[in-house]
SEVOVO-90017 format. One record per atom (N, C-alpha, C): residue number from 1; atom name; x, y, z. Coordinates in Angstrom, 2 decimals. Example, Ala and Ser with C-alpha at 12.3 -4.5 7.8 and 13.67 -1.06 7.14 Angstrom:
> k; a; x; y; z
> 1; N; 13.19; -5.69; 7.80;
> 1; CA; 12.30; -4.50; 7.80;
> 1; C; 13.20; -3.30; 7.80;
> 2; N; 12.85; -2.25; 7.08;
> 2; CA; 13.67; -1.06; 7.14;
> 2; C; 12.90; 0.03; 7.87;
This chain:
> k; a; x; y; z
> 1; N; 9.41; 39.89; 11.17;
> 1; CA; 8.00; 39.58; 11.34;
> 1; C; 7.82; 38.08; 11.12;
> 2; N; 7.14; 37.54; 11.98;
> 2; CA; 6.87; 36.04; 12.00;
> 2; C; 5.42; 35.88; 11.27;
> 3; N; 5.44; 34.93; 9.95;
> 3; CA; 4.04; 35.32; 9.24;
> 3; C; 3.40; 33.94; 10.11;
> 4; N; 3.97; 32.89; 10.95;
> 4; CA; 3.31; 32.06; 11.73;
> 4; C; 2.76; 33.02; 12.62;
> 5; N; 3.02; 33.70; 13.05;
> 5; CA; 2.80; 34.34; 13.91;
> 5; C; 0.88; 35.34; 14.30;
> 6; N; 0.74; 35.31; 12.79;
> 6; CA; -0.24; 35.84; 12.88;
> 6; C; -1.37; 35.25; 12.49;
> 7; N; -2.95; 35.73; 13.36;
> 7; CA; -4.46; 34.96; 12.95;
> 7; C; -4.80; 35.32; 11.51;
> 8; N; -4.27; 35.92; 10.41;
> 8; CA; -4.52; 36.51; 9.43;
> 8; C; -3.92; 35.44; 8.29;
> 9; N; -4.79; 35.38; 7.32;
> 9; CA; -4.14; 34.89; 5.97;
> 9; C; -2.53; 35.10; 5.22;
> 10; N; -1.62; 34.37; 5.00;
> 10; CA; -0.52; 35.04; 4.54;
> 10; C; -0.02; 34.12; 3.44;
> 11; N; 0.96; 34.54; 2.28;
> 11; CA; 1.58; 33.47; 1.67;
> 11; C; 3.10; 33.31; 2.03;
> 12; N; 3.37; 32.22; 1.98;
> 12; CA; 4.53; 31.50; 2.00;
> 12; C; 5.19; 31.21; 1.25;
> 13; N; 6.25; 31.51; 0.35;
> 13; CA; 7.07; 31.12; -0.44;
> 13; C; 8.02; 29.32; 0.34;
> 14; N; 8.13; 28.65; -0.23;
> 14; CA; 9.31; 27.69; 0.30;
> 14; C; 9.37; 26.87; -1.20;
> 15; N; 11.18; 26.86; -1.13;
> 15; CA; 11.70; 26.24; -2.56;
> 15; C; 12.11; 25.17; -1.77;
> 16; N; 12.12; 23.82; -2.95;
> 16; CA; 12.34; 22.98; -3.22;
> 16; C; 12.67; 22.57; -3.89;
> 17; N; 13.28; 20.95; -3.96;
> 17; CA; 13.80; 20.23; -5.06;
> 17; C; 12.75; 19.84; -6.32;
> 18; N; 13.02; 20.11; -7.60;
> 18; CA; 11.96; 20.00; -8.59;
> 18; C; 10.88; 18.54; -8.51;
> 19; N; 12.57; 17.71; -8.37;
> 19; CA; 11.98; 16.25; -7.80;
> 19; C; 11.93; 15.86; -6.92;
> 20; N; 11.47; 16.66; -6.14;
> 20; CA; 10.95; 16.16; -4.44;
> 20; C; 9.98; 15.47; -4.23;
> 21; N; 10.07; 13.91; -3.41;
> 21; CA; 9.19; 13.35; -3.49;
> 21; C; 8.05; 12.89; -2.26;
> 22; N; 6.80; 13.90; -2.29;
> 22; CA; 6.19; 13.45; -0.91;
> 22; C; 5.42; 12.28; -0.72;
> 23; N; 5.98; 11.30; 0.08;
> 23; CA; 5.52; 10.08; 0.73;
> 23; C; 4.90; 9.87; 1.83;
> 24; N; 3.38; 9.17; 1.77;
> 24; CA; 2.92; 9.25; 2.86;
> 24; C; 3.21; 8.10; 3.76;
> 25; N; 2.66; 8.41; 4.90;
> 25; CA; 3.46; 7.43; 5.96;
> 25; C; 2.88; 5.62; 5.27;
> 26; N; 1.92; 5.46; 4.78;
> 26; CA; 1.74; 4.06; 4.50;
> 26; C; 1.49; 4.08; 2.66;
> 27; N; 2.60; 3.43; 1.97;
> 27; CA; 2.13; 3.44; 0.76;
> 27; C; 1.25; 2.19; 0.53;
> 28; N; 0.01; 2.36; -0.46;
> 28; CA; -0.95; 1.77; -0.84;
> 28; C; -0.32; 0.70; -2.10;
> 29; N; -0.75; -0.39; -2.72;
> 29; CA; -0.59; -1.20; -3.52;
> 29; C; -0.86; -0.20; -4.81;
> 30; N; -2.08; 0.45; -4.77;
> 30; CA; -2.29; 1.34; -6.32;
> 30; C; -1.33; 2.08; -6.37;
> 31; N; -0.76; 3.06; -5.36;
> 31; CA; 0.46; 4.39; -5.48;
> 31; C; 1.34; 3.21; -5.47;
> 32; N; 1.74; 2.58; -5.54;
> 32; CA; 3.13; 1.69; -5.88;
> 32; C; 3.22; 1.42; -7.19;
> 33; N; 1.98; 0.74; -7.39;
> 33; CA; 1.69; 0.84; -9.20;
> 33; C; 1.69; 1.63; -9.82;
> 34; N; 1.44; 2.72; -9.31;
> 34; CA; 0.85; 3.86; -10.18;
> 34; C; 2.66; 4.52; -10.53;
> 35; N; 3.53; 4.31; -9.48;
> 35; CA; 4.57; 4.73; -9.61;
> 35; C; 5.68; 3.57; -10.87;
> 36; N; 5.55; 2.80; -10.27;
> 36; CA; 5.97; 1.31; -11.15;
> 36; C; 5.73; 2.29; -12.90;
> 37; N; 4.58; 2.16; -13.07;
> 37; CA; 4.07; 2.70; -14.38;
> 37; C; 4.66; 3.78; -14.66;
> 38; N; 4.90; 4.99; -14.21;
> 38; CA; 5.49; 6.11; -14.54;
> 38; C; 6.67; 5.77; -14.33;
> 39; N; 7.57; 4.95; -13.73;
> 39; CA; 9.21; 4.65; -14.04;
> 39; C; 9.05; 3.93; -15.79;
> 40; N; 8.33; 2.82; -15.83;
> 40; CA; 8.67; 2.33; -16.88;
> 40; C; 8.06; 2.96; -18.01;
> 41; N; 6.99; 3.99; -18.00;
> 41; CA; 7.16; 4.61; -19.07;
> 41; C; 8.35; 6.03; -19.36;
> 42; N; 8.78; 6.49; -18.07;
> 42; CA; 10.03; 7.61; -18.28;
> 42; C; 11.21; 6.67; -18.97;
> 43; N; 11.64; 5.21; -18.43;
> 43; CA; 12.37; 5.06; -19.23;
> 43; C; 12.15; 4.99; -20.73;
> 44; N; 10.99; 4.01; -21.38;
> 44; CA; 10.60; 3.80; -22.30;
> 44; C; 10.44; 5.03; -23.29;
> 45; N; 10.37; 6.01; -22.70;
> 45; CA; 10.15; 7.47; -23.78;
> 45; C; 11.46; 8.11; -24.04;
> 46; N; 12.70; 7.26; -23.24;
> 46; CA; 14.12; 7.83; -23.34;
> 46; C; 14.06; 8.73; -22.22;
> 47; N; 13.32; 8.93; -21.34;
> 47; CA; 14.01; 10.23; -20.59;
> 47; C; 14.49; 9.32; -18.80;
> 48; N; 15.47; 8.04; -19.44;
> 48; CA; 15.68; 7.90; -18.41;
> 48; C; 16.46; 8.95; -17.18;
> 49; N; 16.98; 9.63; -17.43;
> 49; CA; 17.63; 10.54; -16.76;
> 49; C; 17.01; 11.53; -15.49;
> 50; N; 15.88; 11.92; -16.02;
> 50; CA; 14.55; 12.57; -15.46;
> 50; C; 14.13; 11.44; -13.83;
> 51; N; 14.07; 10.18; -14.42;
> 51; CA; 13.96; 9.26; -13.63;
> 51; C; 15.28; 8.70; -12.56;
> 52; N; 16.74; 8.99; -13.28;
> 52; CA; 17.88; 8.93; -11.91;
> 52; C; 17.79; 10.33; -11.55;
> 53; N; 17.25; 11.29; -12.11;
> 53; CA; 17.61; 12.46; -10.83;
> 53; C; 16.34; 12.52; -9.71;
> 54; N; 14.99; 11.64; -9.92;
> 54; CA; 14.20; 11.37; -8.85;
> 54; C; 15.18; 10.53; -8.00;
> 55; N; 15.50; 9.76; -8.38;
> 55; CA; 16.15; 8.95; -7.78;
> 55; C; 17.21; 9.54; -6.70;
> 56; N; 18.45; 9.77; -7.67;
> 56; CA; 19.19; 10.47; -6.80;
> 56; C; 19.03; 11.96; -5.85;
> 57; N; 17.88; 12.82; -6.25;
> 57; CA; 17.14; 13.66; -5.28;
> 57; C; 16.85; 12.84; -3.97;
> 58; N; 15.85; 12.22; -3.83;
> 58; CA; 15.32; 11.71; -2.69;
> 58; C; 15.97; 10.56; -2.20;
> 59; N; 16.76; 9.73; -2.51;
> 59; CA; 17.74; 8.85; -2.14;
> 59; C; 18.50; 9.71; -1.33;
> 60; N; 19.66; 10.74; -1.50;
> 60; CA; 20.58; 11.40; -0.90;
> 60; C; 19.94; 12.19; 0.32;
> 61; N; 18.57; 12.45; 0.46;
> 61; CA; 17.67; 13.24; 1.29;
> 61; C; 17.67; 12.26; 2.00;
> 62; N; 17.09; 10.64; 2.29;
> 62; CA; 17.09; 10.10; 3.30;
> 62; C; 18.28; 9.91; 3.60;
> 63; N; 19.54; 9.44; 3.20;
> 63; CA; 20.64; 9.13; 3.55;
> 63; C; 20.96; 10.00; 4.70;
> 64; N; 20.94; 11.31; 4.14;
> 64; CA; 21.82; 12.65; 4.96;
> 64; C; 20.70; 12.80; 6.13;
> 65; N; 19.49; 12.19; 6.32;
> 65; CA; 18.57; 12.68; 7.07;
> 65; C; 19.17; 12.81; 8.96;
C-alpha cells in the first residue's frame, strides 16, 4: 500500500540521524550566529564530542552525496 498514494490523512514514520542537520537553501547572518553560539557553548560545557559527531554526521552526508 502506497500511503502517498492516498487523499486521506496518514502517518509516516522516517528515521534519521540524531544529528541531522536541516539547512536551508540561503543561510541568514542570525542562523550563523545563532549556530556560532551553540558550538562555543557545547564546547565550553565539555561536551565537545556531541559537537564532532554534528560534525562528522553531516560532513560525511555531503561528501558521499
Amino acid at each position: 500500500m502506497d500511503t502517498f498514494a492516498h487523499e486521506r490523512p496518514a502517518v509516516v514514520e522516517v528515521m534519521t540521524a540524531r544529528q541531522e542537520l536541516s539547512v536551508p537553501p540561503a543561510v541568514t547572518l542570525e542562523q550563523a550566529n545563532g549556530f556560532t553560539r551553540y558550538a562555543i557553548r557545547t564546547i565550553l560545557s565539555g561536551r565537545g564530542e556531541e559537537l564532532l559527531d554534528l560534525v562528522s554526521t553531516n560532513v560525511a552526508r555531503r561528501i558521499l552525496r
